[in-house]
C-alpha positions, 0 to 999 in steps of 0.5 A: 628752164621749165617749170617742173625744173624750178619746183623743189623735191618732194616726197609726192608726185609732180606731173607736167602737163597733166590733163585736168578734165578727167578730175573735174565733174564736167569732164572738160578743161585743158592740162596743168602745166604742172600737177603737185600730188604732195604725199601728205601736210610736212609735204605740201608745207615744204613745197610751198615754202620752197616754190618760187615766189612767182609761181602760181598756185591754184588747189583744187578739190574734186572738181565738183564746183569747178570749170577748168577753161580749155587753155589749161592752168597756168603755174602748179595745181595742187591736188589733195589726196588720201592723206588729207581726207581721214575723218575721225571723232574727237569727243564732245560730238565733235568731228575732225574732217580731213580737207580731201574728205567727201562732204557727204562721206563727213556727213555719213560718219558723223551719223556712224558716231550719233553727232547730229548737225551735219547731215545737210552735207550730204547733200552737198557736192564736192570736198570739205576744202571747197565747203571751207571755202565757200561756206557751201550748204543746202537746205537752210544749212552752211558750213558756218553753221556747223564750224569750230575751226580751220586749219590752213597751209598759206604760200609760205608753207605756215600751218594757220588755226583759224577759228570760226569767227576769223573766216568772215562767212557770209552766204556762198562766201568767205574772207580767208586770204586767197593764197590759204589752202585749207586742210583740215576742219573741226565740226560742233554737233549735237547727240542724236540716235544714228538711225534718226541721223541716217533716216534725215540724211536719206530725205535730203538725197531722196530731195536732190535726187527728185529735183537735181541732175545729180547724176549728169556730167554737171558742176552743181548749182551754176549761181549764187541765189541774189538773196540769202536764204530767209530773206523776205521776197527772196529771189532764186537763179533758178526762177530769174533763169526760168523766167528768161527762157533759159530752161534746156538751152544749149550751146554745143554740146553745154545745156542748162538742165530742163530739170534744174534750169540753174543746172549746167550740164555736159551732155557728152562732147562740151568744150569749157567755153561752151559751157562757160559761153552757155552760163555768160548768155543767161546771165545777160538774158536774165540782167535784161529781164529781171535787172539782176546780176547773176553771180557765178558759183562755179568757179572758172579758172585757166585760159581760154583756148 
């Protein structure tokens, strides 16, 4: 029996054998070997709490932080889609983002409705589900900063509340149990005048476009930096990266950008192993150098082909 046999109904879309690679920001990475597109959250919810224990789960956001091997993903992906991005004020400066919401589409309706605070996710590649997981930032700013609650459906279709405290953030890190998926979110600004809002919104794009390859075929920053920002002598990946040669190296058709050297780009017919052998040699040549143990902040998933 294949797989899709053994999944429950649902109201969504189940596909076999999807390919993932036009989902993801590098464009690479091998199928699926099933695809769940569920219609809305009583959906998703329903098809977790029927799924076979033993069938793995992964979520996956837009595909901005992501590195899907060549081998595919095994079990279902989950993907979230319109139903879960709604974006709409609650009062008290307060904003309701949908899991599937666009980090800077959050940021662009928080200035819409004067709640100052957020702008920063606008310089923030990917969706508000991978910002919940990660406690992504920039700019001396993270999602910790900014977060009242989340909520989540776990593998057993149960719909949690969990605020701040309960997520355990640290930087690029978060505590929340692996099997959660996050949905939705709750976020604490201030009152500002929107046009004061948009006008700091346009300094961090103006700052990412002058310093980032943001419009290559790229996943984002390809390390956490060792230190957390603040941190006295703080050390950055892409200094260490620089400082072992690595700017603009390739392997295939994989190169660490000569712009941001903790940039990994596909410069048009990469594999997910070319890419991800690309980051694996830097990160030996900088433990050589600088003795540090670069961690990734891509996530890599799948097999290997």
């Amino acid at each position: 029996m294949s797989l899709i046999d053994r999944l429950p109904e649902v109201r969504g879309v189940l596909k076999a054998g999807e390919t993932l690679a036009p989902f993801t920001w590098f464009r690479v990475g091998g199928p699926a070997e099933v695809l769940f597109l569920p219609k809305d959250e009583a959906d998703l919810s329903h098809f977790l709490a029927e799924t076979p224990e033993d069938v793995p789960v992964f979520v996956m956001g837009v595909g901005s932080n992501l590195l899907v091997r060549d081998g595919g993903i095994p079990g279902v992906v989950i993907r979230l889609g319109p139903a879960f991005g709604k974006i709409a004020p609650e009062g008290d400066n307060r904003l309701r983002v949908g899991a599937a919401a666009l980090d800077k589409m959050a940021a662009k309706q928080a200035a819409r409705a004067g709640v100052s605070g957020l702008e920063f996710f606008v310089g923030v590649p990917g969706s508000i589900g991978g910002a919940l997981r990660m406690n992504a930032g920039c700019y001396g700013h993270e999602t910790k900063d900014v977060l009242v609650e989340a909520v989540a459906i776990d593998r057993l279709g149960r719909r949690i509340v969990a605020p701040l405290e309960e997520l355990g953030y640290s930087y690029r890190h978060s505590e929340a149990p692996d099997d959660w998926i996050f949905v939705e979110a709750l976020f604490q600004g201030q009152a500002g005048a929107p046009e004061e809002i948009e006008a700091r919104m346009a300094e961090i794009t103006a700052q990412r476009e002058s310093t980032q390859p943001i419009r290559e075929k790229t996943g984002g920053s390809t390390f956490a930096n060792p230190d957390p920002p603040g941190t006295e002598n703080q050390r950055r990946s892409w200094q260490l990266i620089d400082a072992a040669g690595g700017r603009g190296r390739r392997v295939g058709g994989a190169q660490m950008s000569e712009q941001h050297c903790n940039f990994m780009i596909n410069t048009g017919d990469a594999t997910a192993a070319d890419i991800e052998n690309l980051g694996e040699g830097i990160r030996a040549d900088v433990k050589a150098r600088s003795g540090v143990d670069l961690r990734w902040e891509i996530r890599r998933v799948g097999k290997k082909a």
